[in-house]
DRENKEMI-338132 format. One record per residue (C-alpha): x, y, z; residue number from 1; residue in three letters. Coordinates in steps of 0.25 Angstrom, whole numbers, plus 5000, padded with zeros to 4 digits. Layout:
<sites>
site x:X, y:Y, z:Z, num:NUM, residu:ALA
...
</sites>
This chain:
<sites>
site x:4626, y:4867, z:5049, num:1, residu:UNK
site x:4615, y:4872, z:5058, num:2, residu:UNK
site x:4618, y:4881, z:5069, num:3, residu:UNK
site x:4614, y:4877, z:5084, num:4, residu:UNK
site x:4603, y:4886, z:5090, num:5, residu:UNK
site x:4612, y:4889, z:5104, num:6, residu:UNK
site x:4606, y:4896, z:5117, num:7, residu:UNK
site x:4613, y:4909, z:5112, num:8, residu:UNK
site x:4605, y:4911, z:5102, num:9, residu:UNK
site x:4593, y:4908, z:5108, num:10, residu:UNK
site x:4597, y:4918, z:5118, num:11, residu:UNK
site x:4599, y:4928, z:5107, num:12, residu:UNK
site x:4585, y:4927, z:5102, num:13, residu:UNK
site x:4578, y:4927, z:5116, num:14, residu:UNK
site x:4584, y:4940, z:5119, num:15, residu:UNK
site x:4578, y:4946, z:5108, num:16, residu:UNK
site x:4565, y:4941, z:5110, num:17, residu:UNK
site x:4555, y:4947, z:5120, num:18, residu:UNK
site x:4553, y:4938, z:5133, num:19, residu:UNK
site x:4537, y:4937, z:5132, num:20, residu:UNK
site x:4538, y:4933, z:5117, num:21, residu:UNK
site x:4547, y:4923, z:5122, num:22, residu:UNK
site x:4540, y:4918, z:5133, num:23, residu:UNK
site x:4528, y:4917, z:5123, num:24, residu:UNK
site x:4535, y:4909, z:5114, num:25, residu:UNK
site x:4540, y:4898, z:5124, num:26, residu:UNK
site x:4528, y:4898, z:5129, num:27, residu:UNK
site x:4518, y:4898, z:5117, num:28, residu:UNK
site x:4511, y:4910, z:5119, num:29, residu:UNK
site x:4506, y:4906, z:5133, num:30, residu:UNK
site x:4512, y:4911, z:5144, num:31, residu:UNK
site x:4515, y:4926, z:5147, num:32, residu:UNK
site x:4529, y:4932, z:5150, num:33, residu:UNK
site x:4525, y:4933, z:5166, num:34, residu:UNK
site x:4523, y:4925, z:5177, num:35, residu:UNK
site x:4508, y:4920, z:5179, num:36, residu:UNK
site x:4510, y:4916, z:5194, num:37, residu:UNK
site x:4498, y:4918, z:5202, num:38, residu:UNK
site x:4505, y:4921, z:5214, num:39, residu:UNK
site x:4512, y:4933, z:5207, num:40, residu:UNK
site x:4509, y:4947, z:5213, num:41, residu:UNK
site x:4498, y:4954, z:5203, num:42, residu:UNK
site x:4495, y:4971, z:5202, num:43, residu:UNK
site x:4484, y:4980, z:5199, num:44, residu:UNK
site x:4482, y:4989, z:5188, num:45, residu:UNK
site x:4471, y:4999, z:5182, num:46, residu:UNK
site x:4468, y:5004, z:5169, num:47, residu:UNK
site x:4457, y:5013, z:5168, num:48, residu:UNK
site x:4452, y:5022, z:5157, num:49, residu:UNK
site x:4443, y:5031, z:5155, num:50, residu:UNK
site x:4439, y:5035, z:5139, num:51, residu:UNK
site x:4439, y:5052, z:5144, num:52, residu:UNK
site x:4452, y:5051, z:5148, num:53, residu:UNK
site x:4455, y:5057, z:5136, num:54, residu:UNK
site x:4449, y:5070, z:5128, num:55, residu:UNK
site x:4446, y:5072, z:5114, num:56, residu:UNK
site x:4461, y:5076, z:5112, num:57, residu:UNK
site x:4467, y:5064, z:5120, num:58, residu:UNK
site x:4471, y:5070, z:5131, num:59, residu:UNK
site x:4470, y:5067, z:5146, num:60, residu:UNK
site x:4458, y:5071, z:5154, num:61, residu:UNK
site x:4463, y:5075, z:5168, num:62, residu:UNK
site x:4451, y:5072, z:5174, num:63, residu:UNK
site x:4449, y:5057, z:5168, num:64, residu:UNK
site x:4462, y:5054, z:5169, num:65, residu:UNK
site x:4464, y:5059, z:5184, num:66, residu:UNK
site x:4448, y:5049, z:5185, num:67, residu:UNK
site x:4455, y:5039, z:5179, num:68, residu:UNK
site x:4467, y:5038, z:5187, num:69, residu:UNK
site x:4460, y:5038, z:5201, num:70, residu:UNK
site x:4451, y:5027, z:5198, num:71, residu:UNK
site x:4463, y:5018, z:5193, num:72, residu:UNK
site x:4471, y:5021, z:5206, num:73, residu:UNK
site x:4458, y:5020, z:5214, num:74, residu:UNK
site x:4454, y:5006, z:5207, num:75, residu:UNK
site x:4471, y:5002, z:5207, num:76, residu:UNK
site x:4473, y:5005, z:5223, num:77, residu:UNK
site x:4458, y:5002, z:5227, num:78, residu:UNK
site x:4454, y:5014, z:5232, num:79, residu:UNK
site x:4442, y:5024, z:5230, num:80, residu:UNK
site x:4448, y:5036, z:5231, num:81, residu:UNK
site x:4461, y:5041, z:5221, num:82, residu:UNK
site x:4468, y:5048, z:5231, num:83, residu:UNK
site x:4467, y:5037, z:5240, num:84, residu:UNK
site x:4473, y:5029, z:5230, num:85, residu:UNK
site x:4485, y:5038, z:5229, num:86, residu:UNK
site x:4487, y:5039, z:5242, num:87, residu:UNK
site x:4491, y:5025, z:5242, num:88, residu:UNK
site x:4502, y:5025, z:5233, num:89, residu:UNK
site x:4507, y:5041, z:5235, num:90, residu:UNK
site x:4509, y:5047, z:5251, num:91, residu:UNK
site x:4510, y:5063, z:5253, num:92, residu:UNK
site x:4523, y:5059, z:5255, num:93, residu:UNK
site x:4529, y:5054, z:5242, num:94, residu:UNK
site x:4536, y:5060, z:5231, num:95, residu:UNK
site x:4528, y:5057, z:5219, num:96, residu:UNK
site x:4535, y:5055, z:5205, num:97, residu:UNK
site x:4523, y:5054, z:5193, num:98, residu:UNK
site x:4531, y:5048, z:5181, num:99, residu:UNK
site x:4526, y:5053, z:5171, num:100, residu:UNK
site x:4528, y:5050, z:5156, num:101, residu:UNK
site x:4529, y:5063, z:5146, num:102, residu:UNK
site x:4530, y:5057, z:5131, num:103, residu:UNK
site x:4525, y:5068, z:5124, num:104, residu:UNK
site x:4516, y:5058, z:5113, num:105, residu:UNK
site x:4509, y:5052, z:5126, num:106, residu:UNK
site x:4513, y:5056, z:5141, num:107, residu:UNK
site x:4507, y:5052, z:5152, num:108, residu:UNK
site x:4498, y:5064, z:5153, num:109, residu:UNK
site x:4496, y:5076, z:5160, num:110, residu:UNK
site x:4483, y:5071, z:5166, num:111, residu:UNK
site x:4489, y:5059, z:5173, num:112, residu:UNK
site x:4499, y:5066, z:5177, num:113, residu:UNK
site x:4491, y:5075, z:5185, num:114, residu:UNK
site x:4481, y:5065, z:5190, num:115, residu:UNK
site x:4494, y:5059, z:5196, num:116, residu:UNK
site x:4497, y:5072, z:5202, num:117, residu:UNK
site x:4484, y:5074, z:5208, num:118, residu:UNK
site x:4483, y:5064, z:5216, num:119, residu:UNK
site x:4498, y:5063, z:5221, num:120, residu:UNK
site x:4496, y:5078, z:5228, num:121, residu:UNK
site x:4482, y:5072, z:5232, num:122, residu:UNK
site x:4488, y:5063, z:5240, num:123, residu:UNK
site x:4496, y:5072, z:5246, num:124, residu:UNK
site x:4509, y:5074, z:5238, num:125, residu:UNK
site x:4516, y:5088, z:5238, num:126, residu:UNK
site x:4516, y:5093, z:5223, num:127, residu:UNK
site x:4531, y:5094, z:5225, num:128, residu:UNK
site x:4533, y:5081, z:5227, num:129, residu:UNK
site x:4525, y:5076, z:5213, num:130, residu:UNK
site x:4532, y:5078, z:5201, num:131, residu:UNK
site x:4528, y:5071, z:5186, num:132, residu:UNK
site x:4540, y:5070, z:5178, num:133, residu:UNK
site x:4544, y:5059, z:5167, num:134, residu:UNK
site x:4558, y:5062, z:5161, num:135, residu:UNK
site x:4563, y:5070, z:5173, num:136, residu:UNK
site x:4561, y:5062, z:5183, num:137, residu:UNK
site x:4577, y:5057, z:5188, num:138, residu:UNK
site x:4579, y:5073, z:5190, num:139, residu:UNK
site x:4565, y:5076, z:5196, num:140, residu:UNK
site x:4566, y:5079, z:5210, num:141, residu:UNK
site x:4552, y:5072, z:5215, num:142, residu:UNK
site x:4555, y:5060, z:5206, num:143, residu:UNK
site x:4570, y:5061, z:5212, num:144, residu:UNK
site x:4563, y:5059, z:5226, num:145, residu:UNK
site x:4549, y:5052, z:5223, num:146, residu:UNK
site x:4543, y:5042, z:5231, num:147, residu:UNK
site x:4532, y:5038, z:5223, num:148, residu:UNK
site x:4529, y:5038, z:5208, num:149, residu:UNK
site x:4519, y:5039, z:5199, num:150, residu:UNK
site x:4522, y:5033, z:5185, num:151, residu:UNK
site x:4513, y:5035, z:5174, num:152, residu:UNK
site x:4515, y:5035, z:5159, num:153, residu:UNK
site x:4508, y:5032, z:5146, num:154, residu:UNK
site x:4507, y:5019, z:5138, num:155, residu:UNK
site x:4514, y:5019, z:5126, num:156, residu:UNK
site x:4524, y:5010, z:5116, num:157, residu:UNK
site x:4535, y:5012, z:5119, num:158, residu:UNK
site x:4547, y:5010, z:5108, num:159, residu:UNK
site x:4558, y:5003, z:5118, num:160, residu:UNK
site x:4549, y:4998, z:5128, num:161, residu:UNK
site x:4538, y:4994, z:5121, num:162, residu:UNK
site x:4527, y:5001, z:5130, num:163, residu:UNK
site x:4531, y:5015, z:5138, num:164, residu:UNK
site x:4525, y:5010, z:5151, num:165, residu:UNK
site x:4526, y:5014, z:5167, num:166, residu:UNK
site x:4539, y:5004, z:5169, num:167, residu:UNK
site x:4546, y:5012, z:5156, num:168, residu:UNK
site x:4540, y:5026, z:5162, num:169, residu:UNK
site x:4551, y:5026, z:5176, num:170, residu:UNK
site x:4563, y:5025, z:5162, num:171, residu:UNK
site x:4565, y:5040, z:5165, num:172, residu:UNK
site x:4571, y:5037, z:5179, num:173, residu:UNK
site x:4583, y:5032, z:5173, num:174, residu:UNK
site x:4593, y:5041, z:5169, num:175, residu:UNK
site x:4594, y:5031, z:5154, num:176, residu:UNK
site x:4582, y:5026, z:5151, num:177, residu:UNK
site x:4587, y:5021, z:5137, num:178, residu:UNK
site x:4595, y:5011, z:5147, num:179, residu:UNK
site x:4582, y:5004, z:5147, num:180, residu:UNK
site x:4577, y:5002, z:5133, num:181, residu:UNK
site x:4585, y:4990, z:5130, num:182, residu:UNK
site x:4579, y:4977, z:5129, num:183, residu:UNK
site x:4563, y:4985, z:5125, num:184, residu:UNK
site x:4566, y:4991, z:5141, num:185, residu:UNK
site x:4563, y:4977, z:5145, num:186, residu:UNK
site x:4569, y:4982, z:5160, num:187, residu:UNK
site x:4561, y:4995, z:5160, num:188, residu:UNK
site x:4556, y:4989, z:5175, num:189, residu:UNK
site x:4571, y:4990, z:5179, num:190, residu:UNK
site x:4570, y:5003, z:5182, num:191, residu:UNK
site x:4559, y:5005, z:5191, num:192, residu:UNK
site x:4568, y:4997, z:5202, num:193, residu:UNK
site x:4581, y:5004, z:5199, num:194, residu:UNK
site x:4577, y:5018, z:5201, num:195, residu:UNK
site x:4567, y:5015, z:5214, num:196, residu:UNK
site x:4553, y:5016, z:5206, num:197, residu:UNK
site x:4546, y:5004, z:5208, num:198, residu:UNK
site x:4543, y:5008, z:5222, num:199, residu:UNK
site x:4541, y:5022, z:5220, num:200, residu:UNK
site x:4529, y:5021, z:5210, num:201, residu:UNK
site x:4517, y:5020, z:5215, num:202, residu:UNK
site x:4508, y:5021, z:5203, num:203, residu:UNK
site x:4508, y:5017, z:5187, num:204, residu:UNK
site x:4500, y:5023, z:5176, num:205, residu:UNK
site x:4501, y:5018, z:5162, num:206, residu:UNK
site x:4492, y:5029, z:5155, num:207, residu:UNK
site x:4486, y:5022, z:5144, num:208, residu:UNK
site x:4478, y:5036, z:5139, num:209, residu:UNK
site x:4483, y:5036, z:5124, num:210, residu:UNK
site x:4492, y:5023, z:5123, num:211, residu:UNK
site x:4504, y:5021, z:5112, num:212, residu:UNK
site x:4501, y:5006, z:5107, num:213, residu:UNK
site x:4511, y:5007, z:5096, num:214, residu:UNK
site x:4524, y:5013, z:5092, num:215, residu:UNK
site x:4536, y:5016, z:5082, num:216, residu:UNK
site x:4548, y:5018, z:5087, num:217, residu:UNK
site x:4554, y:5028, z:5099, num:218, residu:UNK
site x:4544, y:5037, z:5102, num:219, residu:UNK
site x:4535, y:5033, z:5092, num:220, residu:UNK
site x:4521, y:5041, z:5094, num:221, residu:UNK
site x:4508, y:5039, z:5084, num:222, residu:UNK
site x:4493, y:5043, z:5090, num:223, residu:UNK
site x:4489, y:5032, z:5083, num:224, residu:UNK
site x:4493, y:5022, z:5090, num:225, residu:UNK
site x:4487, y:5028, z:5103, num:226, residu:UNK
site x:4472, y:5027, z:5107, num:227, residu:UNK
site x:4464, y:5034, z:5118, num:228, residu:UNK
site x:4464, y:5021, z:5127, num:229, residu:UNK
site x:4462, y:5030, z:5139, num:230, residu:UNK
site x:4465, y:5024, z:5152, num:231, residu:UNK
site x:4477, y:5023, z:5162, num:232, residu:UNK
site x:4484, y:5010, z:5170, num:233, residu:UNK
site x:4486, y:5012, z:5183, num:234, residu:UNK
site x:4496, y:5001, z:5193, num:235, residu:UNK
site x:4504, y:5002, z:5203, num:236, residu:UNK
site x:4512, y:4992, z:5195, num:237, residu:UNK
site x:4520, y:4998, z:5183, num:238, residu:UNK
site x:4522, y:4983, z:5175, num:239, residu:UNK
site x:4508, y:4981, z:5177, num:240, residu:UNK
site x:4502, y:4994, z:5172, num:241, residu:UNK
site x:4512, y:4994, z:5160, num:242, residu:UNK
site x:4508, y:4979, z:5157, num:243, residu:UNK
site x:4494, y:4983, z:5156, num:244, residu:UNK
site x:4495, y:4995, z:5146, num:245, residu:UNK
site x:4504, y:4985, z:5139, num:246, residu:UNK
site x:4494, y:4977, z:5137, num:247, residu:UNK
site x:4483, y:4987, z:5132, num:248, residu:UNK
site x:4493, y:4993, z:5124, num:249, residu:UNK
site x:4496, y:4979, z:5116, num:250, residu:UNK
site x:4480, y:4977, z:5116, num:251, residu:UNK
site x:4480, y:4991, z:5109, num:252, residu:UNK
site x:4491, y:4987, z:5098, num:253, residu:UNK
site x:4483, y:4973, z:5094, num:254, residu:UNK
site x:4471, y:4981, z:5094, num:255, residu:UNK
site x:4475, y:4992, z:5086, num:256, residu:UNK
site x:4486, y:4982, z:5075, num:257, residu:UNK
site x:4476, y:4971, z:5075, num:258, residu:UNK
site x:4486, y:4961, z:5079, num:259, residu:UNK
site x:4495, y:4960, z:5092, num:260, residu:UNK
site x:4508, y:4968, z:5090, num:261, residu:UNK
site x:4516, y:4967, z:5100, num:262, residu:UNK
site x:4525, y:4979, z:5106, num:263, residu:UNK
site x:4537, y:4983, z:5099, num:264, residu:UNK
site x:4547, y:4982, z:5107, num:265, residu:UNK
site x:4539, y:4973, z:5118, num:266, residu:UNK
site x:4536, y:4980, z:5133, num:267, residu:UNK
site x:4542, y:4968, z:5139, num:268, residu:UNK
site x:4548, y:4979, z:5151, num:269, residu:UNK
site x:4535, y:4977, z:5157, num:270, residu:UNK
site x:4532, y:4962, z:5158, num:271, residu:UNK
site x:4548, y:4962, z:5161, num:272, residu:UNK
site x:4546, y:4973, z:5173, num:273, residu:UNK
site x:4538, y:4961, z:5179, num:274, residu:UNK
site x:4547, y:4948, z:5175, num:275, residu:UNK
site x:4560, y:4954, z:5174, num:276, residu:UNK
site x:4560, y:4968, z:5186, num:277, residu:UNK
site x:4547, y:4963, z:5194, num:278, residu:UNK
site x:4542, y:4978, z:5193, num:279, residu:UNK
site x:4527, y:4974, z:5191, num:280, residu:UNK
site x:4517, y:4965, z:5185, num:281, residu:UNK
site x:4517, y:4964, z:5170, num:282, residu:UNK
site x:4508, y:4951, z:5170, num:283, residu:UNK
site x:4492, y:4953, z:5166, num:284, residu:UNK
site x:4489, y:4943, z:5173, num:285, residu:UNK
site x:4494, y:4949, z:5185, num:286, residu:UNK
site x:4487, y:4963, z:5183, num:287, residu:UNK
site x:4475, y:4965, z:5189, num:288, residu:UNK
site x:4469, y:4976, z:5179, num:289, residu:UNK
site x:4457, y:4985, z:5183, num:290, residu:UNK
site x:4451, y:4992, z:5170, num:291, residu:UNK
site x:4444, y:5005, z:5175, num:292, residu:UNK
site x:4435, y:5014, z:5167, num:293, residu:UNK
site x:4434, y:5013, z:5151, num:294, residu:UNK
site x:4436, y:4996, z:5147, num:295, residu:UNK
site x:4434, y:4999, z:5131, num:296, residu:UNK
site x:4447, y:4996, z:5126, num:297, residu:UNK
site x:4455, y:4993, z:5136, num:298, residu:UNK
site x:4462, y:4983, z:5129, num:299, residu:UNK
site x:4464, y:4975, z:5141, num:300, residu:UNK
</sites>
């Protein structure tokens, strides 16, 4: 006799299955997983590169990468002066937090760092009240009491959240960041409201320098699957830098395997830090991207 297909069993297969791939299929491959409503607020976001930012060893030049940085955030809050600029997000006043990101195979780099820093205490900030810290920041004191932060972290694949990204960079805030890995860390976005950073952060820089399009496993790490791509995203809004590296970095996989390959496990915590937390904008089609410096290769 043969079986009944019943709604539990359809709920069983849905579950397993990620949302876009889902929407895709119902749909025939012609609508996206987000809203396409005009009337829907949009954000800004620069990608600039610069093919010197790195040396003959592929490392960061200070100089470029400090020349890079104040055109984006010139060109991201129209002004024509960097510290203007920073003085529009950052007040003498606050105490600044620059989350930083120390994975040894690619961190987030000594010279963004110190192009950060630079312009903080130019703007008028005590050097006591700046600190750059990653996996100490619940016992720092200035992060303890920050007013503002600064997030900024390479782009990378990621082995439970599909890409390590500026939403996944605030995990060290919590006191168990393996309580967000389930589900490919679809709620990632979660904790930006639970521990009062959304307000506080005042700038994102997904540094695209030397990008991991592809990896095995925890903490997997091959230069070969890097490239000199040389450039940095810069946003206010965390979602809609992290969905544009995403999408370079899923150019660069197609480009490199010849065929699309999707990531493994999906980065569905940034289109769902839109639809499901409303952190941001994850939808292209609501990014207004501004390409600065060296277009070769952009992949976008």
């Amino acid at each position: 006799m043969k079986k009944s297909f019943t709604r539990r069993d359809f709920l069983k297969i849905t579950a397993s299955v990620p949302l876009t791939h889902l929407v895709s299929r119902a749909f025939g491959n012609k609508v996206s997983p987000y809203q396409t409503s005009k009337n829907l607020p949009s954000t800004k976001v620069v990608l600039i590169r610069d093919p010197e930012a790195l040396d003959q060893q592929k490392k960061p030049r200070d100089a470029v990468i400090q020349k890079m940085m104040d055109e984006a955030i010139m060109k991201l809050l129209d002004e024509k002066d960097p510290r203007e600029a920073w003085q529009k997000i950052i007040k003498p006043d606050d105490i600044v937090g620059i989350k930083t990101n120390v994975w040894s195979y690619i961190p987030t780099t000594s010279a963004v760092e110190q192009a950060i820093w630079q312009r903080i205490r130019e703007v008028g900030v005590p050097q006591s009240n700046i600190s750059i810290d990653d996996r100490g920041v619940r016992r720092n004191p200035v992060f303890q009491k920050a007013t503002a932060l600064i997030n900024a972290r390479p782009a990378r694949t990621h082995h439970w959240a599909g890409m390590g990204s500026c939403i996944k960079n605030y995990i060290m805030f919590t006191p168990r960041p393996s309580a967000y890995h389930g589900d490919s860390c679809a709620d990632l976005a979660r904790i930006w409201f639970e521990y009062n950073l959304k307000d506080k952060t005042r700038l994102n820089i997904l540094v695209m320098l030397t990008p991991l399009f592809h990896g095995i496993g925890p903490h997997h790490y091959s230069e070969k699957y890097t490239w000199p791509y040389c450039g940095l995203i810069m946003g206010t809004d965390p979602v809609a830098v992290d969905s544009t590296g995403l999408r370079i970095i899923e150019a660069k996989r197609k480009e490199y395997f010849g065929e699309k390959r999707p990531l493994q496990p999906p980065a569905k915590h940034i289109f769902l830090a839109e639809k499901r937390h409303h952190l941001g904008v994850a939808d292209p089609s609501r990014i207004e991207l501004i390409k600065l410096g060296w277009l070769e290769g952009s992949l976008i």
